[in-house]
C-alpha positions in Angstrom: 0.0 0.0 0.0 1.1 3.8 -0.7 1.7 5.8 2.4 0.5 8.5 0.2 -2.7 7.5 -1.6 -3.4 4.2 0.4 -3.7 2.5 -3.0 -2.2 -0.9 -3.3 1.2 -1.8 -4.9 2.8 -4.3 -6.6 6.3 -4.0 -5.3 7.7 -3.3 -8.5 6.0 -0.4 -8.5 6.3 1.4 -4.9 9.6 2.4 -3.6 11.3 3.1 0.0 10.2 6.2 1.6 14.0 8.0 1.6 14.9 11.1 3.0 14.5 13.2 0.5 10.8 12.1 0.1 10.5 12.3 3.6 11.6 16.1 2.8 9.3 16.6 -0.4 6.6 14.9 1.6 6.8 17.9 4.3 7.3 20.6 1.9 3.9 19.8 0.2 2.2 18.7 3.0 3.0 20.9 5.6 3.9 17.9 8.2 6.6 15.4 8.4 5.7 11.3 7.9 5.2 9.5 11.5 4.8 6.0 12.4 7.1 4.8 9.8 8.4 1.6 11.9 4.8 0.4 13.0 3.1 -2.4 11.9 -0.4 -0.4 10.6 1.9 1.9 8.5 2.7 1.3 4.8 6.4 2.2 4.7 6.9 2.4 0.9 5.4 4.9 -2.0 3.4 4.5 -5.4 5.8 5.1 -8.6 3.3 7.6 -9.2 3.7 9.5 -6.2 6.8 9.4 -6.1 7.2 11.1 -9.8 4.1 13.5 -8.7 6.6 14.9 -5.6 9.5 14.8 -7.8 7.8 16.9 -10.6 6.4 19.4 -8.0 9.9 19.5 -6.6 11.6 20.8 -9.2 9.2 23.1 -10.6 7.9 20.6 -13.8 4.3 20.1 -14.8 2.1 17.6 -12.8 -1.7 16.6 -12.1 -1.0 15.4 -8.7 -4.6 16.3 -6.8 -3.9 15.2 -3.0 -4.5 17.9 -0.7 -4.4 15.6 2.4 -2.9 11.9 2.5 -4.1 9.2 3.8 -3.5 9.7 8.0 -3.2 5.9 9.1 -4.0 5.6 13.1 -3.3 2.6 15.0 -6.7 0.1 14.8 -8.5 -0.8 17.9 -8.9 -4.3 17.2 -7.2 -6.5 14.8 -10.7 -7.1 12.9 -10.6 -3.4 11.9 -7.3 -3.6 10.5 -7.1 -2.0 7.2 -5.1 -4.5 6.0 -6.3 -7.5 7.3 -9.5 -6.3 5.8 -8.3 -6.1 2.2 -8.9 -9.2 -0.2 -5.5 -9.4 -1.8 -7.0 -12.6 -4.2 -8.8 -9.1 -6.4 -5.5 -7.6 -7.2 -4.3 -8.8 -10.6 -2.6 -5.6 -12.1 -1.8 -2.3 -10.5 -3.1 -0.7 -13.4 -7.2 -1.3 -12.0 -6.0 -0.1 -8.5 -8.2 2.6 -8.3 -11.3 0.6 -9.4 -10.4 -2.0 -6.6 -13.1 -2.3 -3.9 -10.7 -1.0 -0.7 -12.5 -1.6 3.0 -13.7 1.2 4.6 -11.7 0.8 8.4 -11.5 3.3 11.0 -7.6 3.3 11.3 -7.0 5.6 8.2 -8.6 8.7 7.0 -8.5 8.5 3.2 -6.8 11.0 1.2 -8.7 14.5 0.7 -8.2 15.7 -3.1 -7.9 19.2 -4.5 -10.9 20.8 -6.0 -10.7 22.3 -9.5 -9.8 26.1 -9.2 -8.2 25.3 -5.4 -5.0 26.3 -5.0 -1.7 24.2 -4.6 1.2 24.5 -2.6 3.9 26.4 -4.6 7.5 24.5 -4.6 10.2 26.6 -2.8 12.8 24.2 -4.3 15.0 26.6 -6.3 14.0 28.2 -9.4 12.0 26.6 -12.5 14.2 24.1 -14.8 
């Protein structure tokens, strides 16, 4: 799962949460990414997220429309675990992720989008290249 968008992964296509997307991650979000070494936290990144941040970073074009992240919370109980709750037997390509049927838990808040005509966060990573 993406720490970002909370969308499932193939492995081949998420990547380790490093420091400088740590750093990216807080420059667009406004706050820094907790919880990384707990259980109920994804610790990895989309590709897509990843290239979204990236392009915002240095200034390029991008359509990435995530106001919020996902905000994962510890679960109560192991049978509200988000991810004991997801059917991994559905996933057969990354490419239908967003059409997959994801279990509504009460250990994540899902990720808030932008609005068309809402503004988004400016990069203050150097100038435009």
């Amino acid at each position: 799962f993406c720490h970002i968008c909370g969308l499932r992964s193939t492995k081949s296509q998420s990547r380790n949460i490093t420091p400088l997307i740590q750093e990216t991650y807080k420059a667009y979000f406004g706050f820094r990414i907790l919880d990384l070494n707990r259980d109920w936290v994804p610790n990895r990144v989309c590709s897509s997220c990843v290239s979204h941040l990236h392009r915002w970073r240095t200034h390029q074009p991008t359509n990435f429309n995530i106001k919020r992240p996902v905000l994962w919370t510890q679960p109560m109980d192991h049978s509200k675990c988000y991810f004991c709750l997801f059917e991994p037997t559905i996933v057969q390509s990354s490419k239908h992720r967003r059409t997959i049927p994801y279990p509504v838990s009460t250990n994540i808040q899902p990720a808030i989008y932008f609005v068309e005509g809402e503004t988004k966060p400016i990069s203050p990573y150097g100038n435009k290249q």
